[in-house]
BAVEXNU-580472 format. One line per field, with one value per residue: residue in one letter; x, y, z of N, C-alpha, C, O in turn; residue number from 1. Coordinates in steps of 0.1 Angstrom, whole numbers, plus 5000, padded with zeros to 4 digits. Layout:
REM residues N
rest	c(A_...);
nxx	c(X_...);
nyy	c(Y_...);
nzz	c(Z_...);
caxx	c(X_...);
cayy	c(Y_...);
cazz	c(Z_...);
cxx	c(X_...);
cyy	c(Y_...);
czz	c(Z_...);
oxx	c(X_...);
oyy	c(Y_...);
ozz	c(Z_...);
nr	c(NUM_...);
This chain:
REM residues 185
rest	c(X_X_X_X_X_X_X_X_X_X_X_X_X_X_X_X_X_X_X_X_X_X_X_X_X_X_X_X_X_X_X_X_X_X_X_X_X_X_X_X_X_X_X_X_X_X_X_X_X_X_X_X_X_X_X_X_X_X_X_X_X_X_X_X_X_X_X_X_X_X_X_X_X_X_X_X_X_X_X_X_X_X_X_X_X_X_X_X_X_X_X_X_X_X_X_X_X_X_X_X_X_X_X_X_X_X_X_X_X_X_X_X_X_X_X_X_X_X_X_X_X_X_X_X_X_X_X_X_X_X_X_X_X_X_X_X_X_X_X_X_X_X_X_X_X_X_X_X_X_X_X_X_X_X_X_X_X_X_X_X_X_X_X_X_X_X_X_X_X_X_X_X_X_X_X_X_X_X_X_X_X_X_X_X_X);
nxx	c(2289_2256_2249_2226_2214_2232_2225_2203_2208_2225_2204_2188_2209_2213_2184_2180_2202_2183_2171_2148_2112_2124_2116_2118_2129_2148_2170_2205_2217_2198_2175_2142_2109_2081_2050_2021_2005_1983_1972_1955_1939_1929_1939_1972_1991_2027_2058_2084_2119_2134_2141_2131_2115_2087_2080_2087_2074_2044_2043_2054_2045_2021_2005_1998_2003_2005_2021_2049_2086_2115_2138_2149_2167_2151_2147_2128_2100_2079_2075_2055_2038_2011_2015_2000_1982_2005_2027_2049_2083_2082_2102_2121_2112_2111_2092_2085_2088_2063_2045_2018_2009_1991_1988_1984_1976_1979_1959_1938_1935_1907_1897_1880_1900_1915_1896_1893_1914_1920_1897_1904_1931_1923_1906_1921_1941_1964_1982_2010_2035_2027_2040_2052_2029_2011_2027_2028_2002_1997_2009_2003_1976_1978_1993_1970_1953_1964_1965_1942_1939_1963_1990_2012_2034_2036_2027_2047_2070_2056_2055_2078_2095_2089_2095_2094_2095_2084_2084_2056_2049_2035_2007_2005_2002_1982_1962_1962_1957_1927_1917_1918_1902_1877_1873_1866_1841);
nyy	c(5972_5978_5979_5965_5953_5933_5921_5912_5894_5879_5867_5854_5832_5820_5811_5796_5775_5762_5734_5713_5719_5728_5751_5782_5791_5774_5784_5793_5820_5843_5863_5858_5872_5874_5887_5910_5916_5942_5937_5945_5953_5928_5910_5892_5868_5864_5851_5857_5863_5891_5912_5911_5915_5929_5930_5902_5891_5897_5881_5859_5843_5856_5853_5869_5881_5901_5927_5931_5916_5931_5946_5949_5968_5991_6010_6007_6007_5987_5970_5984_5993_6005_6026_6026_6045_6060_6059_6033_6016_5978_5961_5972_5976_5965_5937_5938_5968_5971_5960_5962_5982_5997_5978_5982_5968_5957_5940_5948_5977_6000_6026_6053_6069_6049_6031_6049_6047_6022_6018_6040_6027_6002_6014_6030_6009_6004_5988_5973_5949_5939_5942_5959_5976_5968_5987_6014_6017_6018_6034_6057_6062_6068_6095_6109_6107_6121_6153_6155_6167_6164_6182_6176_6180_6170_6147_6134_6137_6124_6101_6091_6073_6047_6028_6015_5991_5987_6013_6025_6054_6074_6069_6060_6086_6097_6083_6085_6112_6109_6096_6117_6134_6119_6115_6144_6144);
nzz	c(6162_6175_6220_6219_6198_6201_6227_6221_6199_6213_6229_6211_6202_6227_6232_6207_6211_6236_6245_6224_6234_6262_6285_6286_6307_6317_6303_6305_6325_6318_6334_6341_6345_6354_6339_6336_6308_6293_6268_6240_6251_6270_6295_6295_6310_6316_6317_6311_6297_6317_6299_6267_6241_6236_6211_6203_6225_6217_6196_6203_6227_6230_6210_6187_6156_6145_6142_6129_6124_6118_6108_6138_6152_6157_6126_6109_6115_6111_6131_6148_6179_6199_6227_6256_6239_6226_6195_6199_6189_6190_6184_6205_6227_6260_6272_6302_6304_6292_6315_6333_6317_6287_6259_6223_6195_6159_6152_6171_6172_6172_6173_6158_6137_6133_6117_6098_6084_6080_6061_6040_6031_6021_6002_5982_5978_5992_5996_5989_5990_6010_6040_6056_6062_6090_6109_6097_6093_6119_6127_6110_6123_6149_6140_6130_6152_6168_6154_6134_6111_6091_6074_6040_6047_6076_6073_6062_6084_6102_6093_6085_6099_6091_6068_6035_6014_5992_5983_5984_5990_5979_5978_6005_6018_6005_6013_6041_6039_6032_6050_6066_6055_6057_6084_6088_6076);
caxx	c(2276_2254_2249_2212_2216_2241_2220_2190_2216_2225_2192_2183_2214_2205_2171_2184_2206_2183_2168_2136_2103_2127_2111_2125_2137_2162_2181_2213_2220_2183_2166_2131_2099_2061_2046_2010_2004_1971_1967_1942_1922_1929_1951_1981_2002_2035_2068_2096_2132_2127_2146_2128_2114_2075_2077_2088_2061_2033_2044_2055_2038_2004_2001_1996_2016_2001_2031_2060_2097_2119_2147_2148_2169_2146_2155_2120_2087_2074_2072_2049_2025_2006_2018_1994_1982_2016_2030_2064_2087_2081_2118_2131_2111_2111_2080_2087_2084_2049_2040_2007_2006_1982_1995_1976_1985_1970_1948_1930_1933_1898_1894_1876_1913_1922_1886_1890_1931_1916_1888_1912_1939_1913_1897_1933_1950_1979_1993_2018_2032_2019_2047_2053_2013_2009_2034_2027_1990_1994_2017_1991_1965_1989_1992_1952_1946_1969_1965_1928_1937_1978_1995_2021_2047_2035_2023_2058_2078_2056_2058_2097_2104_2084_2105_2084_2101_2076_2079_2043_2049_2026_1998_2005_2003_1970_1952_1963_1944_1915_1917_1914_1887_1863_1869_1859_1829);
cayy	c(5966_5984_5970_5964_5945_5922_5919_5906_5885_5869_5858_5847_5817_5811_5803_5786_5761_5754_5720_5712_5715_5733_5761_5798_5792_5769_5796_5803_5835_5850_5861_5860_5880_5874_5899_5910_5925_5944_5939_5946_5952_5914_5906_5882_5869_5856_5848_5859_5871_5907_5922_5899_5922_5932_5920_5886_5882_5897_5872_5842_5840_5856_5843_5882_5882_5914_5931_5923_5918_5932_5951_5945_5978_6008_6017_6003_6012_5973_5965_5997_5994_6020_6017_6039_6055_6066_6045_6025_6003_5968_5954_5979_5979_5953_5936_5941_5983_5973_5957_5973_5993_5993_5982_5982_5958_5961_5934_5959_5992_6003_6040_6061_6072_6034_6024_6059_6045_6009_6022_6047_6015_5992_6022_6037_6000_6011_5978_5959_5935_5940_5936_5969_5980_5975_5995_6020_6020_6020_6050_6064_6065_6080_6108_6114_6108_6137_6156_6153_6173_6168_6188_6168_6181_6166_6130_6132_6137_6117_6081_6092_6061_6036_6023_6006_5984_5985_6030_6033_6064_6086_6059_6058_6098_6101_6075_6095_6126_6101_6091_6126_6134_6110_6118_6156_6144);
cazz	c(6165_6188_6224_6222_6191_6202_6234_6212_6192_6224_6242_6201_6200_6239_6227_6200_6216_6241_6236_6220_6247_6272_6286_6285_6321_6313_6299_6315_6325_6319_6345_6341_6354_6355_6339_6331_6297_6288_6248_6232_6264_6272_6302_6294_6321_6307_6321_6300_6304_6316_6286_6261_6233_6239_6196_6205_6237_6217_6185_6208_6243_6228_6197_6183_6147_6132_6144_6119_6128_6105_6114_6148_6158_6154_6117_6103_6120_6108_6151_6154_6182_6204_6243_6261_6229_6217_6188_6200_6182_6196_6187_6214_6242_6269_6279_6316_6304_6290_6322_6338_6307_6276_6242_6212_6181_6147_6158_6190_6174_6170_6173_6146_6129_6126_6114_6086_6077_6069_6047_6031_6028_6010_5987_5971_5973_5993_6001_5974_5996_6030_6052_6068_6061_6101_6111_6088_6097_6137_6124_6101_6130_6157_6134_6130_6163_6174_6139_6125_6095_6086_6058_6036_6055_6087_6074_6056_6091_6107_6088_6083_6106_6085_6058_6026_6006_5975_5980_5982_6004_5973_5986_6022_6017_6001_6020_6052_6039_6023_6063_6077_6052_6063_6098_6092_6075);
cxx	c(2271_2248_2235_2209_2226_2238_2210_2199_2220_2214_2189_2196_2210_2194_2171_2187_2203_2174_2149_2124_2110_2119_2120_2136_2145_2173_2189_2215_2210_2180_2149_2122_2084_2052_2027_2009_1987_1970_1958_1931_1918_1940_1957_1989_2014_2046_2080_2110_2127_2134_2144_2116_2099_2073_2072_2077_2048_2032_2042_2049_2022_1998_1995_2004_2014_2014_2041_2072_2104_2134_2154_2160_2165_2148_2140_2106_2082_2067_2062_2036_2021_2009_2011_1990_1992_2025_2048_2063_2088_2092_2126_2128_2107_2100_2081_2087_2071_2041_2028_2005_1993_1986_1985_1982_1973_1956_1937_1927_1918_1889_1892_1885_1915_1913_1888_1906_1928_1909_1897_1926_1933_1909_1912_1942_1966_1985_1997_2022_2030_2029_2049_2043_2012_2015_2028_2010_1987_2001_2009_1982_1971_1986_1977_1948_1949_1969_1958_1934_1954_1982_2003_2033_2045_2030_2038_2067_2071_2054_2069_2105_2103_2088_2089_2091_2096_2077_2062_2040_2036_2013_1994_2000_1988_1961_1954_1954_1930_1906_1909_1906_1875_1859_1858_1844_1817);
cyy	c(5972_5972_5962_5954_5934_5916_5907_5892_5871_5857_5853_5835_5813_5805_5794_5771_5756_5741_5720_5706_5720_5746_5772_5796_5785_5776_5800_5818_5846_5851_5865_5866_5874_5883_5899_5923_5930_5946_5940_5947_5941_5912_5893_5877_5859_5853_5847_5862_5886_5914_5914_5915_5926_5926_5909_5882_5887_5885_5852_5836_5847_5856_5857_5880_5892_5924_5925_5929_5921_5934_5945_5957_5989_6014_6017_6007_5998_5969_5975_5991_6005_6014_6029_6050_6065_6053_6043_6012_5992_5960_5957_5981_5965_5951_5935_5961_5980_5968_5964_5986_5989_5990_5976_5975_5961_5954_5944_5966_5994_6017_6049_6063_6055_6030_6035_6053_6033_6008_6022_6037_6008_6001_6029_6021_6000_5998_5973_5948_5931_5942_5948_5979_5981_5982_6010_6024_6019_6035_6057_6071_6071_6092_6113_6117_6125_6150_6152_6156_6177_6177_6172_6165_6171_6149_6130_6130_6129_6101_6086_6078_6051_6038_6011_6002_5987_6000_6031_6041_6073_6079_6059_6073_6105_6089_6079_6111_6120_6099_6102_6133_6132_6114_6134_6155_6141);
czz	c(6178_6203_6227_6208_6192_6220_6230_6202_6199_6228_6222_6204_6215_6238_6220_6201_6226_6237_6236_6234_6256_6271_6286_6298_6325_6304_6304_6317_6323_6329_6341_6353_6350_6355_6333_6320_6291_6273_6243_6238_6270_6281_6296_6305_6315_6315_6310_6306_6305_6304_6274_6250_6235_6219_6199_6214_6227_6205_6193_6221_6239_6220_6187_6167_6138_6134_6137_6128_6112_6101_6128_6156_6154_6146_6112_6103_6116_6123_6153_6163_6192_6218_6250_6257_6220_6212_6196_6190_6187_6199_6199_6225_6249_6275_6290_6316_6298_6298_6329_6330_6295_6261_6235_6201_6171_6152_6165_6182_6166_6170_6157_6136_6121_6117_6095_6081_6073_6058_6034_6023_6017_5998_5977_5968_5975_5996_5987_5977_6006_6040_6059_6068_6080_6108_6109_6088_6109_6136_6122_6116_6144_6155_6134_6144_6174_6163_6129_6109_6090_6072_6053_6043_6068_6083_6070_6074_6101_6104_6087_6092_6100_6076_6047_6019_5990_5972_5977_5990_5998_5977_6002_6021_6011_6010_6035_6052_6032_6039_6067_6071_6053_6080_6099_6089_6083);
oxx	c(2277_2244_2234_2199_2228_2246_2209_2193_2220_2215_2190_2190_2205_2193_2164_2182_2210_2171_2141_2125_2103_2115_2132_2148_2151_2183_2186_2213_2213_2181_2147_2125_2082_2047_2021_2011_1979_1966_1954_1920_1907_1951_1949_1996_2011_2041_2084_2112_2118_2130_2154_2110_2104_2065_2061_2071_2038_2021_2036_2050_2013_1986_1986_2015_2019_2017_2043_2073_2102_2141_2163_2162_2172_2150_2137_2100_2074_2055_2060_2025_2028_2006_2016_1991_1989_2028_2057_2055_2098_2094_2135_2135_2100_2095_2076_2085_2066_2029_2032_2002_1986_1988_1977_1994_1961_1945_1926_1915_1918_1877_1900_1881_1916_1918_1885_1907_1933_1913_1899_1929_1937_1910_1910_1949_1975_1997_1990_2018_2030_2024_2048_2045_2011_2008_2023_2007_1975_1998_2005_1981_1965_1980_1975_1941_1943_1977_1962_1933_1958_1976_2001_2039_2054_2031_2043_2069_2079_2053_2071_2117_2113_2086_2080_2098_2102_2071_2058_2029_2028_2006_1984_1988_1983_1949_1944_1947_1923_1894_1898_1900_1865_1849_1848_1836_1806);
oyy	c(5972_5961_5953_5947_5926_5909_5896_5881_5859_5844_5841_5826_5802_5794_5784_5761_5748_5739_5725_5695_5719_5751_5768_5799_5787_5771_5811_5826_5858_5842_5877_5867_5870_5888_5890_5935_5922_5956_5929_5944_5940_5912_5885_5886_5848_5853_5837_5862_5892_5925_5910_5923_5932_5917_5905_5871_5880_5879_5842_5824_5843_5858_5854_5875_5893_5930_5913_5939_5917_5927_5938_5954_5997_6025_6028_6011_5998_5965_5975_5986_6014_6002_6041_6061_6074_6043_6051_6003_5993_5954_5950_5985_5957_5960_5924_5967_5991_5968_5976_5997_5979_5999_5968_5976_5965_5960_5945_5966_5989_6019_6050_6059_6052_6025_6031_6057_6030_6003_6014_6039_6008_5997_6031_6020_5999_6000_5970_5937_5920_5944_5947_5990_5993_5986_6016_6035_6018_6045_6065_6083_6081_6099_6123_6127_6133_6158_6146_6149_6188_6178_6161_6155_6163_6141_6123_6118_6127_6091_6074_6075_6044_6049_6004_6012_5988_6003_6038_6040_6078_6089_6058_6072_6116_6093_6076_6118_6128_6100_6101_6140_6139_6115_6136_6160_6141);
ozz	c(6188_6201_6236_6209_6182_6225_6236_6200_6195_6230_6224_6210_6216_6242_6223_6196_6232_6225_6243_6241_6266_6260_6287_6298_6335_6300_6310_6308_6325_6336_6338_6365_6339_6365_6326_6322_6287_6269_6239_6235_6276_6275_6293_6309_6310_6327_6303_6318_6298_6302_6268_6257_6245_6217_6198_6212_6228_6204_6191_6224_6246_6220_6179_6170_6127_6123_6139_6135_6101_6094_6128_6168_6148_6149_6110_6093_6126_6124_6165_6158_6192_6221_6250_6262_6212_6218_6197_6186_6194_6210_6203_6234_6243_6282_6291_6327_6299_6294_6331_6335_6297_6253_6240_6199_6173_6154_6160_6181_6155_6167_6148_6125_6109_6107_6084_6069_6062_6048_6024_6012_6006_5986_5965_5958_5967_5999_5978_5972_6009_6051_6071_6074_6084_6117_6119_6083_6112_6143_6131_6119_6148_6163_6141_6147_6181_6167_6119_6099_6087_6061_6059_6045_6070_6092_6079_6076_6110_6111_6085_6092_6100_6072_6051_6016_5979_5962_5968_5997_6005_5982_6008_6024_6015_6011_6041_6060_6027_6041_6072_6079_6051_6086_6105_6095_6077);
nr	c(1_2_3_4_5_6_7_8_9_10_11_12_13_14_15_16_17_18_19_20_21_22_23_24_25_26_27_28_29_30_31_32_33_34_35_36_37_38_39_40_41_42_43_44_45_46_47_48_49_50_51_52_53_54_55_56_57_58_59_60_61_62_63_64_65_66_67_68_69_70_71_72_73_74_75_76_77_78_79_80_81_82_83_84_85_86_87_88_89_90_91_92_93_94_95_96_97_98_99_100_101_102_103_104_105_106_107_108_109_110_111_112_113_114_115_116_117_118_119_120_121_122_123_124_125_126_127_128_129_130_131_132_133_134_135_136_137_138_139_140_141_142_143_144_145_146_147_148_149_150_151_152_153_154_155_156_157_158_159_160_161_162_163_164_165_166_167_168_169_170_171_172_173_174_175_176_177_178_179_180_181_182_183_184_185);
């Protein structure tokens, strides 16, 4: 088991058994930090453990839940959000590294790419059961934003992280060039 999963495994039964209405800071052996998170263009100031997932603070300290947990070691792309305009997985990085930074959640992203991958989403019907859709379209708009006009090959190697459960990759795959159509128009 690697050690960053059995890190996370950890601070989860510490949280677990502590007692109902205790705060975070009754957590042995945590040390917490007081951090300020810019989301969505919206300062947060939170107080977490410093190695406490940027997932879990945008799910449970900012009430954010467009971000899906799924995996929770880096296999999935489901956590996908943009940290300074480059997509990261949220399971893996520590909200004390998105401190005085900018992260983006499905919620925020509003840039032309995201606005042409929602359209393109809604008009082909790419979702079946949604759950790794924001991922998968924080991914999507990554790629546009650096790569107006992808081939197959390059949408292919760049969702290669994002995992679908239902395979609607021939979907995800045309609604990426449905995306970077509208933009050229």
């Amino acid at each position: 088991m690697s050690s960053s999963l059995v890190t996370d495994l950890c601070y989860i039964q510490q949280v677990a058994a502590a007692p109902a209405g205790a705060s975070s800071e009754s957590t042995e052996g945590v040390s917490h930090m007081a951090i300020e998170l810019n989301v969505n263009g919206k300062v947060h100031s939170v107080d977490v453990p410093d190695d406490k997932p940027l997932l879990w603070v945008l799910r449970e300290d900012v009430g954010l839940t467009g971000t899906k947990y799924a995996c929770g070691i880096a296999q999935c792309g489901a956590c996908m959000v943009h940290l300074d305009g480059q997509p990261m997985l949220a399971c893996i990085v520590p909200a004390s590294v998105a401190a005085g930074r900018n992260v983006t959640t499905v919620e925020g992203v509003e840039s032309p790419a995201a606005m042409a991958i929602r359209s393109a989403w809604r008009e082909l019907d790419v979702v079946q059961c949604g759950y790794c859709q924001s991922g998968q379209m924080m991914r999507a708009t990554a790629l546009l934003e650096s790569n107006p006009s992808p081939t197959d090959d390059d949408i292919d190697n760049a969702m290669r992280g994002n995992l679908c459960r239902c395979a609607t990759y021939h979907r995800i795959r045309a609604a990426i060039h449905r995306a970077a159509d509208e933009l050229e128009a």
